[in-house]
N, C-alpha and C positions, 0 to 999 in steps of 0.2 A: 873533649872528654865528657862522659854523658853526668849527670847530678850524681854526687855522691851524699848519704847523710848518716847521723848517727848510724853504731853499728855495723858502716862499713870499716874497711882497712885500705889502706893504700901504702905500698911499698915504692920507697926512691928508689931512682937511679944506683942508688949506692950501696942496695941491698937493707936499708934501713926499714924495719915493719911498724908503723904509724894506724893506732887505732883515732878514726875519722870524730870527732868531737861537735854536737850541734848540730840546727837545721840549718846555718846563713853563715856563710864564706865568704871574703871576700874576692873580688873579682877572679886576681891574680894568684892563688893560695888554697890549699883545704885547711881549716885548721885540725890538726892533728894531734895526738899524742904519741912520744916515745914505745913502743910496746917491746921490742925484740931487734936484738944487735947484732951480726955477724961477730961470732968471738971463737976460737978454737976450743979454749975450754967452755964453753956455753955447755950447762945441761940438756939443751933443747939441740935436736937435731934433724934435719931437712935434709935427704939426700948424703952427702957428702960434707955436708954445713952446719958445723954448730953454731946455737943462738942461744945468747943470753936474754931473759926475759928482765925488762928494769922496770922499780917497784914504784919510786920514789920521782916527784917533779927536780926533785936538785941531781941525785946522780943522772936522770934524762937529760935535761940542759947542760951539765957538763958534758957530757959525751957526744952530744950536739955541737957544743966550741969545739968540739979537737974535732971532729969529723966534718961535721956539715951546717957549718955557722949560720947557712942562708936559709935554714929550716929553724932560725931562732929571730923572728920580725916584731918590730911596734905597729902595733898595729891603732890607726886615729878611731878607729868606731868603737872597740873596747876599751882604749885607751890603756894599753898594757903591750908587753910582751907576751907574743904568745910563741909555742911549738905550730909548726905547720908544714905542709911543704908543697913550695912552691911548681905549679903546674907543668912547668917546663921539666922539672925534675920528676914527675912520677912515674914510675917505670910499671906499674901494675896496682891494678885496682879490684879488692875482692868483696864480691855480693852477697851477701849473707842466703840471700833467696837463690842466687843461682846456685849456692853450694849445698843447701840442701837437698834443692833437686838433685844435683851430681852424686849424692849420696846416696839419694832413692835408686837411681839406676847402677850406682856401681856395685861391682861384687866384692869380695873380698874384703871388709868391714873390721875395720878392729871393736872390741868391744864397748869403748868408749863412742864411736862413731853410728853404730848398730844403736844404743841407745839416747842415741840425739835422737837418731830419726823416728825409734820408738816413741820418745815424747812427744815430738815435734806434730808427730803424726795423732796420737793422745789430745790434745789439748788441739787441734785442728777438726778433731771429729767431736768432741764435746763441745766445743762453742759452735761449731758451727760455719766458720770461716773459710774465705779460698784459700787456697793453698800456697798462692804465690802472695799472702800476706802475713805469711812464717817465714824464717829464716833462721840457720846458725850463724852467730857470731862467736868471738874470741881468737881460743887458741887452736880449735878445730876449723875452723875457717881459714886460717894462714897457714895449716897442716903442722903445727911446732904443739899438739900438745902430748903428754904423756899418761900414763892408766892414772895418775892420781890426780889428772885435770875436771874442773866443771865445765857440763853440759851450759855452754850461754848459749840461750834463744831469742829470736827479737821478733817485734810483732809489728806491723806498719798500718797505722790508719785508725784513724779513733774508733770508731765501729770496733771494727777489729780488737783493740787492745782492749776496748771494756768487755767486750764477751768473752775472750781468752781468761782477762783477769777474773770475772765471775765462776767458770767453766774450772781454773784451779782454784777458789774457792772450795768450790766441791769436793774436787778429789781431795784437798787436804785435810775439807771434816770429813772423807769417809771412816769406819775406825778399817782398819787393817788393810789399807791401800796404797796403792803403789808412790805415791807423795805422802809426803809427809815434810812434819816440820823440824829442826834441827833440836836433838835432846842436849840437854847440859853439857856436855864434853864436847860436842860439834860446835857448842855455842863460844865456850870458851877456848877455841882454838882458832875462831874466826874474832874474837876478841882480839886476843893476841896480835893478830895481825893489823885487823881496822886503828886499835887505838895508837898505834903509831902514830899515824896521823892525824885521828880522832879521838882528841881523850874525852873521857864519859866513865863513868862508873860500874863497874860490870852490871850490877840492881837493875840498874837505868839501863845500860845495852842490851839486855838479855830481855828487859818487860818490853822495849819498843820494835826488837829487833824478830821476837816470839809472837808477835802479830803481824807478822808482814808474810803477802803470801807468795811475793815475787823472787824469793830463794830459799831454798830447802835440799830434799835430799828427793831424788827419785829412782828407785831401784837400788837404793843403797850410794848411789853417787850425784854429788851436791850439782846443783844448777842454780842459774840465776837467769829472770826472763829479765830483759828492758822492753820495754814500750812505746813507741815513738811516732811521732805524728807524720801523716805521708807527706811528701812536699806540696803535693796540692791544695794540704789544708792550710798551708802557712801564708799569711795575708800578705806578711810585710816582705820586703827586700833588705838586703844586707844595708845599712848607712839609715834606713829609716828610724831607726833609734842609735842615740849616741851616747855613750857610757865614760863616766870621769869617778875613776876611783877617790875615795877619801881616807883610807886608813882602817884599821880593825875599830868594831866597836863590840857592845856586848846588848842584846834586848830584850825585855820582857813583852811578851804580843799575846794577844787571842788569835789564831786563825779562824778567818769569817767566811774563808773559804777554799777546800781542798781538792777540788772538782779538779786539777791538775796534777796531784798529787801521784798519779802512779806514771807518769811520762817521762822520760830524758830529752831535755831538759823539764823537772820539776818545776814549778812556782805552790807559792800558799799565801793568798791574799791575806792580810793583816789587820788588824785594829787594835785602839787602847793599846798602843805603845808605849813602854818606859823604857829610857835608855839607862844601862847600869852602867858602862864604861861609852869611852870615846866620845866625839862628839854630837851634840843633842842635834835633833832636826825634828820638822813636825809634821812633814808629810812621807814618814816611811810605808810604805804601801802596800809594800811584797818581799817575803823571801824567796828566795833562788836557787836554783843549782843543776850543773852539767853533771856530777857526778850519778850515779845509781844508788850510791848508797843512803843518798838524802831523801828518794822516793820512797813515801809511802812511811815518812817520818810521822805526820801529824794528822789528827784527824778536824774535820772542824767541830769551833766551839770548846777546843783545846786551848791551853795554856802553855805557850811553849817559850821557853828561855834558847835563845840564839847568838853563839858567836862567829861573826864572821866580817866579809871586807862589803865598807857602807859604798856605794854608790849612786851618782846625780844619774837618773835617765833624761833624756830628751829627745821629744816625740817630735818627729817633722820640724818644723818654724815654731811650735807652740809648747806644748803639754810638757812642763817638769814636772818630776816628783823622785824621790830616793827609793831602793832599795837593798837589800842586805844579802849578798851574794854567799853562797857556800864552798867550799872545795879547797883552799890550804889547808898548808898543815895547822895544824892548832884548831880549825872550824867545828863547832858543833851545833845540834840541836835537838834539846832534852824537852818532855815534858813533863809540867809539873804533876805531883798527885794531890787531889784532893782538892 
């Protein structure tokens, strides 16, 4: 099976749709998330086939036990449970960049799809970038989405994703242009939704969420880019770091450095750490996170208050040190003002 990474999708044997999680898999596995279920009443439909779209890590894990348990693994280098599925089971695997292309050449376009490629194509002639380092992901990529879905685009390769990022820059401070950024009603209706699992203060969501420029609205319909490193830039191999969870904690940090900040997976080097809950340690080093939502949370030289699950790394035979990982429910991370 050729690399899969963030971004992609891989669908089981079992008709299960699994958005692909991470650059490093293990051998055996993609790790995956939950996305879309075969269900008859599903709102979403393919063909002949309705799917339900699942929001939430606890309804995906159960529906994982009754269906397909062996898509629910411990895995020794996270040191967790995770969703994934196992290589023997994948029955198809979708490219974000092939499906673009398939876009570009096919006819008959619904207007959701007409305007991926619009953007797609937008922000590949403003930065500057090849082509086959754009792609669509989501729910246009596995063909389950409907008119009132976001435009998701993914970007591959550092190069690449700082010039994309700079290039929507632009267009969003143009004044009367085709991006833009989400006014108060957009804002608090994606509130609604985030703080489920992220609670935060609207104040606070709305000032950190109003400078981000990797989702908004473009032509009146909401997108969100991810960014992600090509696999060629990644040094290490899966088991070269080894992760031993310790429990929630709660921190106060300065970010010393955000130079990672617009990627999936995110990091934000740290310093002058206080711990407000759990337990204390004194070489916390970095925040974390597989989510998108956590990108592009902090700036450096920032003061940022963080909750989330503490974790030992271990670097080869040597190098320990802690970090504070983001993505359950309950995680956040606010910055202060002033």
């Amino acid at each position: 099976m050729r690399p899969v990474t963030e971004g992609y999708y891989v669908e089981s044997t079992d008709g299960l749709i699994f958005a692909v999680k991470g650059l490093l898999h293990p051998p055996e596995a993609v790790v995956a998330y939950l996305r879309y279920a075969p269900d008859p009443d599903g709102e979403r439909r393919r063909g002949d086939i309705g799917y339900r779209r699942l929001y939430h890590f606890e309804e995906q894990e159960e529906l994982l036990l009754e269906r397909c348990p062996a898509c629910l693994f411990f895995d020794p280098v996270f040191g967790e449970q995770l969703q994934g599925v196992p290589k023997e089971r994948i029955g198809l695997v979708y490219d974000p960049c092939l499906k673009l292309a398939e876009l570009r050449w096919r006819e008959g376009l619904d207007e959701l799809e007409e305007k991926a490629v619009e953007f797609a194509g937008l922000l590949r002639e403003r930065a500057g970038v090849l082509e086959e380092s754009v792609g669509v992901s989501g729910s246009i990529l596995v063909g389950l989405h409907t008119p009132r879905s976001d435009v998701d685009i993914v970007v591959y390769g550092s190069e690449h994703c700082r010039a994309v990022h700079r290039a929507l820059r632009e267009l969003i401070d143009e004044a009367a242009g085709e991006v833009r950024r989400l006014n108060e009603e957009e804002m608090r209706q994606l509130y609604a939704f985030r703080s489920q699992d992220t609670p935060m203060g609207f104040e606070d969501f709305a000032r950190l969420e109003g400078r981000k420029v990797i989702q908004g609205k473009f032509q009146g319909c909401g997108y969100f880019i991810r960014f992600v490193r090509a696999l060629s830039e990644v040094w290490e191999n899966y088991g070269d770091r080894r992760y031993t969870p310790f429990g929630p904690v709660a921190v106060e940090a300065t970010v010393s450095d955000a130079s990672e900040a617009i990627f999936t997976p995110c990091t934000y080097r740290v310093e002058d750490v206080r711990f407000i809950d759990g337990p204390e340690v004194g070489d916390l080093r970095e925040i974390a996170s597989f989510r998108g939502r956590f990108c592009e949370q902090a700036e450096e030289g920032e003061r940022v208050i963080a909750r989330g699950k503490l974790e030992r790394v271990v670097v080869g035979e040597g190098e320990v040190y802690r970090r504070l990982l983001l993505g359950g429910r309950g995680d956040s991370m606010t910055v202060k003002v002033g």
